[in-house]
Structures are given as structure tokens and as C-alpha cells.
Backbone bond lengths (Angstrom), bond angles and torsions (degrees), N, CA, C in turn:
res aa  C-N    CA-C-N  psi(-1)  N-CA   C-N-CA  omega(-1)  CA-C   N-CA-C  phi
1 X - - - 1.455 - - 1.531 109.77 -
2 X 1.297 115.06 138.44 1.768 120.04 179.06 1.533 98.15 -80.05
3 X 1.808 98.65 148.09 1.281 90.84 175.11 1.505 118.40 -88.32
4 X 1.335 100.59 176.30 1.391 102.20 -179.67 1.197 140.23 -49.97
5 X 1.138 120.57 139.27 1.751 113.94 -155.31 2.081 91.18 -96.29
6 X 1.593 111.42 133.75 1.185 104.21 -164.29 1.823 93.84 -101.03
7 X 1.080 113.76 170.19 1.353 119.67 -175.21 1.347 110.62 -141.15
8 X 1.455 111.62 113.75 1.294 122.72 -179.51 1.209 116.77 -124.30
9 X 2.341 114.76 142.30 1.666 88.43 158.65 1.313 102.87 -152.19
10 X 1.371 104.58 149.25 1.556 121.41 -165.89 1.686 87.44 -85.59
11 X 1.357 109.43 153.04 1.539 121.03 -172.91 1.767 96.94 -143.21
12 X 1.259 94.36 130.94 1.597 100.21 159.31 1.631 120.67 -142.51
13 X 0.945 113.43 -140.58 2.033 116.32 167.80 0.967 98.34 -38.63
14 X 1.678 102.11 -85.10 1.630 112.04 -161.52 0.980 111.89 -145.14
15 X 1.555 135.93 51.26 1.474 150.70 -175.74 1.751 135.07 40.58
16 X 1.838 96.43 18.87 1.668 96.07 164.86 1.147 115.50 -79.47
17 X 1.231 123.72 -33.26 2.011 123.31 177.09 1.164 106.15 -46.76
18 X 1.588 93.86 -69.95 1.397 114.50 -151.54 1.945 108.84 -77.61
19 X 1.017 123.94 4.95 1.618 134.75 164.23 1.377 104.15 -97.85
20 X 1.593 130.09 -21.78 1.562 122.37 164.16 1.771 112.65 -64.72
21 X 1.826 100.79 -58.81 1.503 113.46 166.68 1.403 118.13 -42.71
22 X 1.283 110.69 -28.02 1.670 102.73 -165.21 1.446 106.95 -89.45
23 X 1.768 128.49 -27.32 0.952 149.88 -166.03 1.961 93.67 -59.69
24 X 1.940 98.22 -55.03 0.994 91.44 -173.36 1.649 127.73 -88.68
25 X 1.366 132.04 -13.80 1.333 128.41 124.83 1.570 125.16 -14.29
26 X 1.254 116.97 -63.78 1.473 108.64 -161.41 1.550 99.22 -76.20
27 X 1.340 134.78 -28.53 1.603 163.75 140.47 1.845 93.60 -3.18
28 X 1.096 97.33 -76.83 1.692 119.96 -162.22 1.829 85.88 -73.97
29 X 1.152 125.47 -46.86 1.490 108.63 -152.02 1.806 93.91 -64.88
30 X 1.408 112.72 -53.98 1.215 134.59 -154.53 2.042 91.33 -69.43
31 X 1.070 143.51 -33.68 0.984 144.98 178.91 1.891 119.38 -78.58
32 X 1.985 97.60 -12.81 1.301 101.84 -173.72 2.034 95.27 -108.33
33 X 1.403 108.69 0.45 1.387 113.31 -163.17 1.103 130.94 78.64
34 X 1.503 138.04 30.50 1.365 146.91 -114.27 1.719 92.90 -156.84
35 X 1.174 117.75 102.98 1.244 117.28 -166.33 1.511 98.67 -92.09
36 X 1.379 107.20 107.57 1.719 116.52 -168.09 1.893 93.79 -128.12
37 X 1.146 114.30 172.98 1.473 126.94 174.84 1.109 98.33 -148.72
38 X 0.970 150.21 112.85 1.246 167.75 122.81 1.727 132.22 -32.58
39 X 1.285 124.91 110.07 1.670 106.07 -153.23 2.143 73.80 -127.61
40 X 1.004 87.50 150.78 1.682 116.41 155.96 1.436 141.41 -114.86
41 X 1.375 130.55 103.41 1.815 130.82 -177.91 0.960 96.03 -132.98
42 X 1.660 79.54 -155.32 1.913 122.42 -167.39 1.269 97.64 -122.34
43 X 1.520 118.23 146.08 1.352 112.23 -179.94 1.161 114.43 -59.93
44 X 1.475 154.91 -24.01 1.196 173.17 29.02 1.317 89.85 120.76
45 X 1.855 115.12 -75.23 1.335 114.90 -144.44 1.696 107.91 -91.62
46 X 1.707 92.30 -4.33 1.950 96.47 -161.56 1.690 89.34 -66.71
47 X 1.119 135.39 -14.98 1.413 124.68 -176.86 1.533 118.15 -66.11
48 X 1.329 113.75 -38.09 1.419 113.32 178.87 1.879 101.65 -91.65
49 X 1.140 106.42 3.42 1.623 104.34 171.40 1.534 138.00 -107.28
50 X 1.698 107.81 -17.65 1.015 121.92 -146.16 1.669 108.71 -62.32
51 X 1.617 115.95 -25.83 1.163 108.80 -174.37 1.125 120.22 -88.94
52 X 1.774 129.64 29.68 1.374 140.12 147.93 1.429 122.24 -93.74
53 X 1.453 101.75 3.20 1.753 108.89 179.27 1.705 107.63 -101.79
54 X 1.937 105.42 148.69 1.346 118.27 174.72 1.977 94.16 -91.75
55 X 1.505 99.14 -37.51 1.556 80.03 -167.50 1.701 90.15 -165.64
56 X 1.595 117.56 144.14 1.228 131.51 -138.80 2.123 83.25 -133.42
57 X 1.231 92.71 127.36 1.956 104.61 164.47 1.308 110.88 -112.95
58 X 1.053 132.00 125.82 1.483 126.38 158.51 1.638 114.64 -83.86
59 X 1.142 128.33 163.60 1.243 125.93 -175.81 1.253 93.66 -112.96
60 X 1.621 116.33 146.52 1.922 115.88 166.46 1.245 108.98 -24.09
61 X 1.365 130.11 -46.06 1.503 95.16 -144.45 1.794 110.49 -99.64
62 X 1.678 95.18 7.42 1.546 91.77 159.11 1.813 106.54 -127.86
63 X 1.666 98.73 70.31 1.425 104.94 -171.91 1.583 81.66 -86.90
64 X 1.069 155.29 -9.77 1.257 153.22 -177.93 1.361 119.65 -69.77
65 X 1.426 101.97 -42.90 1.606 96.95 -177.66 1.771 115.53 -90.05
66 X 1.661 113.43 26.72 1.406 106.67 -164.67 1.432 107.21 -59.71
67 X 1.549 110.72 -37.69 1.561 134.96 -167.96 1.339 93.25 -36.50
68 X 1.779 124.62 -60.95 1.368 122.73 -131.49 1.733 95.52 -98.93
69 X 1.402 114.86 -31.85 1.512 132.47 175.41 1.525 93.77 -44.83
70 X 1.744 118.23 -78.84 0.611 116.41 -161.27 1.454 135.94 -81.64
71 X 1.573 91.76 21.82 1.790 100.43 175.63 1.690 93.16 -111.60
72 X 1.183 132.70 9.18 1.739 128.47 165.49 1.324 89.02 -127.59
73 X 1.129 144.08 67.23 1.729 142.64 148.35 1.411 76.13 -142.57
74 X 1.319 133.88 -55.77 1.922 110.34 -143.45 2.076 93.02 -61.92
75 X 1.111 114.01 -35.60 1.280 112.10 177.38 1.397 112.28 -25.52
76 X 1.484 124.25 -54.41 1.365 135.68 -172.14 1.600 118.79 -107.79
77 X 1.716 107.01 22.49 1.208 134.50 167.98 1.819 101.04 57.17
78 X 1.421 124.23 37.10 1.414 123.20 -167.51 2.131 90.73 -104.11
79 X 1.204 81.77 133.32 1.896 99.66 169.75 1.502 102.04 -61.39
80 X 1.249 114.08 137.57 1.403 106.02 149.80 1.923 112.13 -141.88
81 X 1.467 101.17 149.75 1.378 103.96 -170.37 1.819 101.64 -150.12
82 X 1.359 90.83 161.44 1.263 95.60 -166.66 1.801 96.98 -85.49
83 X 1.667 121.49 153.81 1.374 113.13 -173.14 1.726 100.09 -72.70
84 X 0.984 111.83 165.10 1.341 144.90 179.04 1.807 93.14 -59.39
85 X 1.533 120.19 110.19 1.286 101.97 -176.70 1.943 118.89 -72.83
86 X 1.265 103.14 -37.61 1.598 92.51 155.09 1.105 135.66 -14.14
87 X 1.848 104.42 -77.47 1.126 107.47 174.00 1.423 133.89 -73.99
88 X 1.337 110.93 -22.29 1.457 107.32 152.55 1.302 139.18 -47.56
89 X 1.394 112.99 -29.26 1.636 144.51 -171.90 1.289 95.63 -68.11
90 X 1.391 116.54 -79.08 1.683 127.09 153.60 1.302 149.86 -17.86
91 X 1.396 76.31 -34.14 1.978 95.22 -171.01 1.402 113.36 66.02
92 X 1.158 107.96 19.43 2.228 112.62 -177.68 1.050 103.70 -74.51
93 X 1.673 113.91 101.77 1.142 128.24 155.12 1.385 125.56 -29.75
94 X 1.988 92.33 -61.12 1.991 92.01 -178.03 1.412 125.00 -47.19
95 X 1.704 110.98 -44.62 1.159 123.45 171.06 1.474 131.01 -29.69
96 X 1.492 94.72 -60.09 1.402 121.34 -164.89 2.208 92.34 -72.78
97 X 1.220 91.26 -35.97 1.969 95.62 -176.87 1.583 91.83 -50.66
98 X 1.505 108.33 -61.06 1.973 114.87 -150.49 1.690 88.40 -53.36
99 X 1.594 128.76 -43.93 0.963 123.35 -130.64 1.940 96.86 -76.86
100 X 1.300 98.59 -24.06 1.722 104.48 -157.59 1.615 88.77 -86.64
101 X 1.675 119.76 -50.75 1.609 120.28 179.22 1.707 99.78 -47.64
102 X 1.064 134.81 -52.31 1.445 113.56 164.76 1.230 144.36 -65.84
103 X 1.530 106.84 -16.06 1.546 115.46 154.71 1.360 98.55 -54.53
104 X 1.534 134.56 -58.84 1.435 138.45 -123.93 2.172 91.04 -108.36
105 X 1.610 101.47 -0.25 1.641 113.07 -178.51 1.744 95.54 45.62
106 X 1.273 127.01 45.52 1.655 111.66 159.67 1.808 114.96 -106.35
């Protein structure tokens, strides 16, 4: 049996950052063998989505809305954390991978 395919999505304004970041996430997952999917938005839309996510990043510049994210993710028991600003700074995919596999403790 394949393992489980994990589902993640980075959220920002309005998903140009965070579709560069995600590019490089799915980059690193797929290069480590790590069957990840990677989705990119706006906090906007994660509401009608949230119950297709394993684990949700916000980027700094919507460190503001963690409150409201993370009161429609606990519904579907999904972690959410803001990315690692480093690696955001960077754009380090790998980084940003370790950071969610420890949200997800695999």
C-alpha cells in the first residue's frame, strides 16, 4: 500500500508568495520521496477548504489572521503554524518540508 499522500497549504494575502513557497516545498518533498501536495491561497478561500488539509502554514504577513485560521482547522483537528520566517526569507523548500513533517510528527 502507498503511503499516505499528505496535504498541505501555505496561505497568504492572495496566493503569489505562497504559490512561489509551495512550488518549492512540493520541489524538496518530491526529491526526498515524500508524497506531499502542496496547495497555495488567500486566507479567504481556506474556509471553504480546510477539510482537505493535513496541515496549514501561514506566511508573516498574514501572522494576523492565525486566531481565525486556526479556529476553522481545529474543527478538522489540522495544526496550523506560521512558516519558519528564515525559511520563508529564503524560499527553502527543505526547511519549510522538516517544518510541516513535524507539525504532522512523521
Amino acid at each position: 500500500m502507498a503511503e499516505e499522500q499528505i496535504k498541505l497549504i501555505i496561505l497568504c494575502s492572495w496566493g503569489a508568495t505562497s504559490s512561489q513557497l509551495a512550488k518549492k516545498v512540493q520541489q524538496a518533498a518530491e526529491a526526498r520521496g515524500i508524497n506531499l501536495v502542496v496547495d497555495a491561497g488567500g486566507t479567504g478561500e481556506f474556509n471553504q477548504k480546510a477539510s482537505q488539509y493535513h496541515a496549514v502554514l501561514l506566511e508573516p504577513q498574514v501572522r494576523h489572521m492565525k486566531k481565525e485560521v486556526t479556529k476553522t482547522a481545529e474543527k478538522y483537528n489540522t495544526p496550523v503554524e506560521l512558516v519558519d520566517q528564515m525559511a520563508f526569507a529564503l524560499m527553502d523548500g527543505n526547511k519549510v518540508l522538516d517544518q510541516v513533517l513535524s507539525m504532522l510528527n512523521k
